[in-house]
OpenMM code with the backbone's topology and positions (N, CA, C; nanometers):
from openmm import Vec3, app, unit

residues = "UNK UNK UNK UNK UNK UNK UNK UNK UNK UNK UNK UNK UNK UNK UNK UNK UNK UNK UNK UNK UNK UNK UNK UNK UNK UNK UNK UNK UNK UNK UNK UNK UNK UNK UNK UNK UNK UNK UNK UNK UNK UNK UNK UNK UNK UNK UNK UNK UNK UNK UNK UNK UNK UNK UNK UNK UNK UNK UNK UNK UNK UNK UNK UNK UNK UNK UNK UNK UNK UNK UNK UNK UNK UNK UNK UNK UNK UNK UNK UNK UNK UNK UNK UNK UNK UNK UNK".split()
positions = [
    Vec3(9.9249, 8.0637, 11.6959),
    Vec3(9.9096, 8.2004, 11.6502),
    Vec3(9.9112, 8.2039, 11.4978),
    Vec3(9.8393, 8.2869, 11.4463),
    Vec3(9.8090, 8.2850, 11.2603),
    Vec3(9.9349, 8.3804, 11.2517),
    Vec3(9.9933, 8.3188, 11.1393),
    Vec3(10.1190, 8.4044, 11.1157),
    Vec3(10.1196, 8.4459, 10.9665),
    Vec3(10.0028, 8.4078, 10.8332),
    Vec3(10.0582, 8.3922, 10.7576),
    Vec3(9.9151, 8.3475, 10.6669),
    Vec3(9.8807, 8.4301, 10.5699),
    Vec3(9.7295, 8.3983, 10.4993),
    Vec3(9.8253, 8.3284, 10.3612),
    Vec3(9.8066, 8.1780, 10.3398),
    Vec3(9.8738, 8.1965, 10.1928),
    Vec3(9.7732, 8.2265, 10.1103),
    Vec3(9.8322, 8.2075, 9.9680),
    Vec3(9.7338, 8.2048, 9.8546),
    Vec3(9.7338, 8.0951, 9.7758),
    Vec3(9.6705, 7.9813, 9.7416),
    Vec3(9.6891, 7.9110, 9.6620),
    Vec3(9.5981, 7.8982, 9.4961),
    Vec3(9.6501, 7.9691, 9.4298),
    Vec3(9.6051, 7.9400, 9.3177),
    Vec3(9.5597, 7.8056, 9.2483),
    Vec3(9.4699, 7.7096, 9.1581),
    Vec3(9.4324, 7.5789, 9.1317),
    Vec3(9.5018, 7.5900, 9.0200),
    Vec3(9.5351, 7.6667, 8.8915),
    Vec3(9.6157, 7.7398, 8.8091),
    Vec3(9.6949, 7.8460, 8.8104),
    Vec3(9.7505, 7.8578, 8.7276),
    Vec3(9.8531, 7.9882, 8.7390),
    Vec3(9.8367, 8.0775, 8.6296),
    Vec3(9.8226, 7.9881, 8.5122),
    Vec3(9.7310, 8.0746, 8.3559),
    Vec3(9.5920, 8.0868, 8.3370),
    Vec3(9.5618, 8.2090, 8.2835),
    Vec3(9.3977, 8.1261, 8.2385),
    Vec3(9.4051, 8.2026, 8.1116),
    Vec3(9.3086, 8.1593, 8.0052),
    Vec3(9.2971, 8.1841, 7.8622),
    Vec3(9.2045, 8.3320, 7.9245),
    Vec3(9.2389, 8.4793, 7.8217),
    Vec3(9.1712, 8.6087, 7.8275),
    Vec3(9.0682, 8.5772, 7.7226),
    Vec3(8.9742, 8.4923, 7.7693),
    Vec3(8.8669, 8.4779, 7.7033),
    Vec3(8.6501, 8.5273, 7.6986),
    Vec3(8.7334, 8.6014, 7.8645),
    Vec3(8.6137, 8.6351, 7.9209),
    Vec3(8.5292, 8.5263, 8.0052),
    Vec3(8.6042, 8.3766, 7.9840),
    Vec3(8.5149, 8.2426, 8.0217),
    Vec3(8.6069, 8.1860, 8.1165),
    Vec3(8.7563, 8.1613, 8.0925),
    Vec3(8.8246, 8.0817, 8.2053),
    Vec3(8.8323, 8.1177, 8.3255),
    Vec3(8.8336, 8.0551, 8.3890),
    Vec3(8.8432, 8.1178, 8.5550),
    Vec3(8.9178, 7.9850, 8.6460),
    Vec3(8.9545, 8.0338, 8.7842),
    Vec3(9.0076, 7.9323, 8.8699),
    Vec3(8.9781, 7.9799, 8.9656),
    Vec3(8.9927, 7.8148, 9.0813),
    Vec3(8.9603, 7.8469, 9.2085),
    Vec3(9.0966, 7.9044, 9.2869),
    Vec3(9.0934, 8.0017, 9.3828),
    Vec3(9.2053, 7.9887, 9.4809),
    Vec3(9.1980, 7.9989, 9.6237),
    Vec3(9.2559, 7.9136, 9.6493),
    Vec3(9.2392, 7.8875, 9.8465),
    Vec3(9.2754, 7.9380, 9.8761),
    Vec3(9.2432, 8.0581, 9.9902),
    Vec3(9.2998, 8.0743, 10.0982),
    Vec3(9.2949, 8.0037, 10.2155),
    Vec3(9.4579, 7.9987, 10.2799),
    Vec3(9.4705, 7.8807, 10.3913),
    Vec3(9.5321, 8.0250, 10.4954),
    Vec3(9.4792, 8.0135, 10.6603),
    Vec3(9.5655, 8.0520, 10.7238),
    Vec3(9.6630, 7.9590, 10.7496),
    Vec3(9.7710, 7.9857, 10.8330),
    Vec3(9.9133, 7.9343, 10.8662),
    Vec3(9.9624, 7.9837, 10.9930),
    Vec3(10.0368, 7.9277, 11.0896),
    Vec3(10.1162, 7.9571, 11.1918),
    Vec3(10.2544, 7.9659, 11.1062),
    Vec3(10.3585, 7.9909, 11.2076),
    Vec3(10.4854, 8.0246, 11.1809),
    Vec3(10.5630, 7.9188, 11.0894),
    Vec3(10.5261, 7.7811, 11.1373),
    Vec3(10.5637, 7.7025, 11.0317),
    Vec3(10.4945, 7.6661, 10.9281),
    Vec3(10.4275, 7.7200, 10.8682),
    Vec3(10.3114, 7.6484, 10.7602),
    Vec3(10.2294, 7.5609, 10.7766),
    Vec3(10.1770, 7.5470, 10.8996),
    Vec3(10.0857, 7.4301, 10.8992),
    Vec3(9.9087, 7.5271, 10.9044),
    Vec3(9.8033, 7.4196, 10.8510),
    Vec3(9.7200, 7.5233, 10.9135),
    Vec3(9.6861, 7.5404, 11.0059),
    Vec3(9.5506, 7.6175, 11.0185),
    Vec3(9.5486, 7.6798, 11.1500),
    Vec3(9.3612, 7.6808, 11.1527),
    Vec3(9.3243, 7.5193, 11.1534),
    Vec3(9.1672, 7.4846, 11.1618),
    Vec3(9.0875, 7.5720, 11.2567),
    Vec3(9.1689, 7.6070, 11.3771),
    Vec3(9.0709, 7.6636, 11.4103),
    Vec3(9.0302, 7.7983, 11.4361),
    Vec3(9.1003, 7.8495, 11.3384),
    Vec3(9.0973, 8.0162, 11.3115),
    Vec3(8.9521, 8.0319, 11.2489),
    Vec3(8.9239, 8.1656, 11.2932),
    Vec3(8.7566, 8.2414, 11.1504),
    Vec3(8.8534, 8.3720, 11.1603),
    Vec3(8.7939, 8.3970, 11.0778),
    Vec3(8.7698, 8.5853, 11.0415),
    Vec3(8.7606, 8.5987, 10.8972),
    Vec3(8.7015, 8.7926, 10.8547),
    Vec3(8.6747, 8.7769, 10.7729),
    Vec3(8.8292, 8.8063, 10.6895),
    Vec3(8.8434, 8.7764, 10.5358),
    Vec3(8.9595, 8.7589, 10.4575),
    Vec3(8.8971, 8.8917, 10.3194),
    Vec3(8.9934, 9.0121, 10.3214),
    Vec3(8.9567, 9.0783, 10.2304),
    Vec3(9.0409, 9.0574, 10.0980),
    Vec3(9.0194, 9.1281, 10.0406),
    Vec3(9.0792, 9.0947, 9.8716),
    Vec3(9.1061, 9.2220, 9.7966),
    Vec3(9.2211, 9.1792, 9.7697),
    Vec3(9.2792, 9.3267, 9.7217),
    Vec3(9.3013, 9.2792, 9.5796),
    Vec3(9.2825, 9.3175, 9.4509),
    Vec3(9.3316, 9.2842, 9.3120),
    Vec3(9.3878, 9.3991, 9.2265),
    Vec3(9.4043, 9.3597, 9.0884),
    Vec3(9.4445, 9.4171, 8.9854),
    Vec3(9.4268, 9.3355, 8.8539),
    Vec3(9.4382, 9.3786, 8.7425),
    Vec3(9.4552, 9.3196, 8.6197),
    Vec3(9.3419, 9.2631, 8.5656),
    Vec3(9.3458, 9.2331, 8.4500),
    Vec3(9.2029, 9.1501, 8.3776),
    Vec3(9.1126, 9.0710, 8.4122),
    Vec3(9.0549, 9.0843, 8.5372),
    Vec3(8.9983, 8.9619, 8.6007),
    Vec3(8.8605, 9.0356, 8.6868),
    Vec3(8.7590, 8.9377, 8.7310),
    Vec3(8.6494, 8.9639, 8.8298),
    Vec3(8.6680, 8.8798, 8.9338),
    Vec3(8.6246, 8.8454, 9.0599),
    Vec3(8.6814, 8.7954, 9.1502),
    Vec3(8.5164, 8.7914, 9.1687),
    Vec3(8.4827, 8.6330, 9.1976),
    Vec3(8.3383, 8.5815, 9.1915),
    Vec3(8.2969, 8.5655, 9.3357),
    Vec3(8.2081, 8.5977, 9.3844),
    Vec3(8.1380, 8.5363, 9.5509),
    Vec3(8.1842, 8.6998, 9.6365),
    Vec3(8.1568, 8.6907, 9.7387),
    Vec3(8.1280, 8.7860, 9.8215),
    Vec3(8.2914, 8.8435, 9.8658),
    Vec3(8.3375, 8.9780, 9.9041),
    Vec3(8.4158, 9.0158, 9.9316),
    Vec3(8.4121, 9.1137, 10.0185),
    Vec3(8.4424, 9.1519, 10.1155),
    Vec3(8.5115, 9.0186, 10.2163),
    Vec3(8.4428, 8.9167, 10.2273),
    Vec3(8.5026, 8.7438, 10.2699),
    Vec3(8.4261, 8.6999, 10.3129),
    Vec3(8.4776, 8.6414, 10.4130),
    Vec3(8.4041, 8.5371, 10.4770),
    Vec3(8.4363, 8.4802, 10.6254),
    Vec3(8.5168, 8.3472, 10.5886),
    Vec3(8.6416, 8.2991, 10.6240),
    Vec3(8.6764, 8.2059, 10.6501),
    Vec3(8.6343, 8.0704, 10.7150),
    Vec3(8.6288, 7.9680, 10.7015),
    Vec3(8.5886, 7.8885, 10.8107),
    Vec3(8.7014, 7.7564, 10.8268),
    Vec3(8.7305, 7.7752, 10.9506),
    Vec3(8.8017, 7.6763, 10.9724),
    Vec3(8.9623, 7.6582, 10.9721),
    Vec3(9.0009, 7.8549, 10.9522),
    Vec3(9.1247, 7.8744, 10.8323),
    Vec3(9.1059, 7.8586, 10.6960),
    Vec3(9.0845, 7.7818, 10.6414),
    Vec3(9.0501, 7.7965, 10.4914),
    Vec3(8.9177, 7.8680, 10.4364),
    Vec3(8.9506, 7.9047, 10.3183),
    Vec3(8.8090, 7.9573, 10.2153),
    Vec3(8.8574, 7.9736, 10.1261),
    Vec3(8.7895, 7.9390, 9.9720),
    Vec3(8.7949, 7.9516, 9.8348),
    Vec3(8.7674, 8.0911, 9.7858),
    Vec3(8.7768, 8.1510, 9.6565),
    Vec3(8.7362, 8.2387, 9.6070),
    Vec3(8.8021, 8.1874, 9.4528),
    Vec3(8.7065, 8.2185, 9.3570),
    Vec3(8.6797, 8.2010, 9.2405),
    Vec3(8.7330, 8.3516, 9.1647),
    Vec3(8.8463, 8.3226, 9.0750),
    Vec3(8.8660, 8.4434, 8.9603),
    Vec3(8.8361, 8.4287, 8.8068),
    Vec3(8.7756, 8.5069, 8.7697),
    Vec3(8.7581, 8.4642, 8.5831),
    Vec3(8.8216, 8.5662, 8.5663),
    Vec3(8.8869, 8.5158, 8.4363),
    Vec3(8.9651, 8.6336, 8.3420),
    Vec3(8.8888, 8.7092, 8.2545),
    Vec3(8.9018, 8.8484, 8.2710),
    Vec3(8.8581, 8.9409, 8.1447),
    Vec3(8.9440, 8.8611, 7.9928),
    Vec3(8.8943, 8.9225, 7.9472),
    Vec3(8.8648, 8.9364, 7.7862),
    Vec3(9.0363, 9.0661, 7.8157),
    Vec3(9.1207, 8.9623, 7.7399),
    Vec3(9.2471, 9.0356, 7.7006),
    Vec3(9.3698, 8.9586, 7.7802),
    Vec3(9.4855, 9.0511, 7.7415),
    Vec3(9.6200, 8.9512, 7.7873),
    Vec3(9.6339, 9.0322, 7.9640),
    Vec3(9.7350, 9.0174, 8.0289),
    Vec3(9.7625, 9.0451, 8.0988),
    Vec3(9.8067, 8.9992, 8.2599),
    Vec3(9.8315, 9.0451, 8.3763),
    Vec3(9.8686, 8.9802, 8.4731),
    Vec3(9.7411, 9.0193, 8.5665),
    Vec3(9.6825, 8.8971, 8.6318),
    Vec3(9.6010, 8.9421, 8.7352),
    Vec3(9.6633, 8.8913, 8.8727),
    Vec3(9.6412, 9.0200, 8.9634),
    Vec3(9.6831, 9.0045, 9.1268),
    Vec3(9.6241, 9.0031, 9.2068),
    Vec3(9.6208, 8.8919, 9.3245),
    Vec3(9.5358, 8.9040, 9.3678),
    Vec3(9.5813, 8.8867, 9.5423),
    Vec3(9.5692, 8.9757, 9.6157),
    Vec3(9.6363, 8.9821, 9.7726),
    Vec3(9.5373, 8.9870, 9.8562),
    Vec3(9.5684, 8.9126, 9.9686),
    Vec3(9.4737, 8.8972, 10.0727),
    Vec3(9.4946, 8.9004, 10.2224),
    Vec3(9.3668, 8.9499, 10.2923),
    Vec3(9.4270, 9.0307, 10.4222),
    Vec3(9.3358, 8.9822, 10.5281),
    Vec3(9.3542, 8.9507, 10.6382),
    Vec3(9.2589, 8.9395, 10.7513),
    Vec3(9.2285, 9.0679, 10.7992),
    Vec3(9.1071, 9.1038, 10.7944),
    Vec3(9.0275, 9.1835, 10.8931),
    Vec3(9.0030, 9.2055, 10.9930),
    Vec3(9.0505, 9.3029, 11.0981),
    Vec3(8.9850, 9.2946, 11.2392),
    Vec3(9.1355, 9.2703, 11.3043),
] * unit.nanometer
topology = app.Topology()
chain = topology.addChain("A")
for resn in residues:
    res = topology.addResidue(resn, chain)
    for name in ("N", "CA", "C"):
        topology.addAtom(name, app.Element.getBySymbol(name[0]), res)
């Protein structure tokens, strides 16, 4: 049973340069953290703060996992970024 969408960020800073950006995984999870290969659905995206969030939103998972790409706006600040299964 999926218990648990993490988030994994590839960084945790990025320069407010308008240019840096990072990848971040989303992994589903069962109750203990393991994944969960053979989950789909789609994964929505909820944000905030100085940033664009690159590729399609929602998108479809495969396998339990999927990437999504954030670049930072131009300026200081905290970007958030939360994520939800659909359906």
């Amino acid at each position: 049973m999926d218990a648990a969408l993490s988030v994994e960020p590839d960084d945790r800073e990025l320069a407010g340069d308008d240019r840096d950006s990072t990848r971040v995984l989303l992994r589903l999870t069962d109750e203990f953290g393991n994944s969960r290969p053979m989950s789909t659905g789609a994964v929505q995206l909820t944000n905030s703060g100085p940033r664009e969030i690159l590729g399609p939103n929602p998108f479809a998972s495969s396998g339990g996992v999927g990437p999504v790409w954030v670049k930072a706006r131009e300026g200081a600040g905290v970007i958030r970024l939360d994520a939800g299964l659909q359906g």
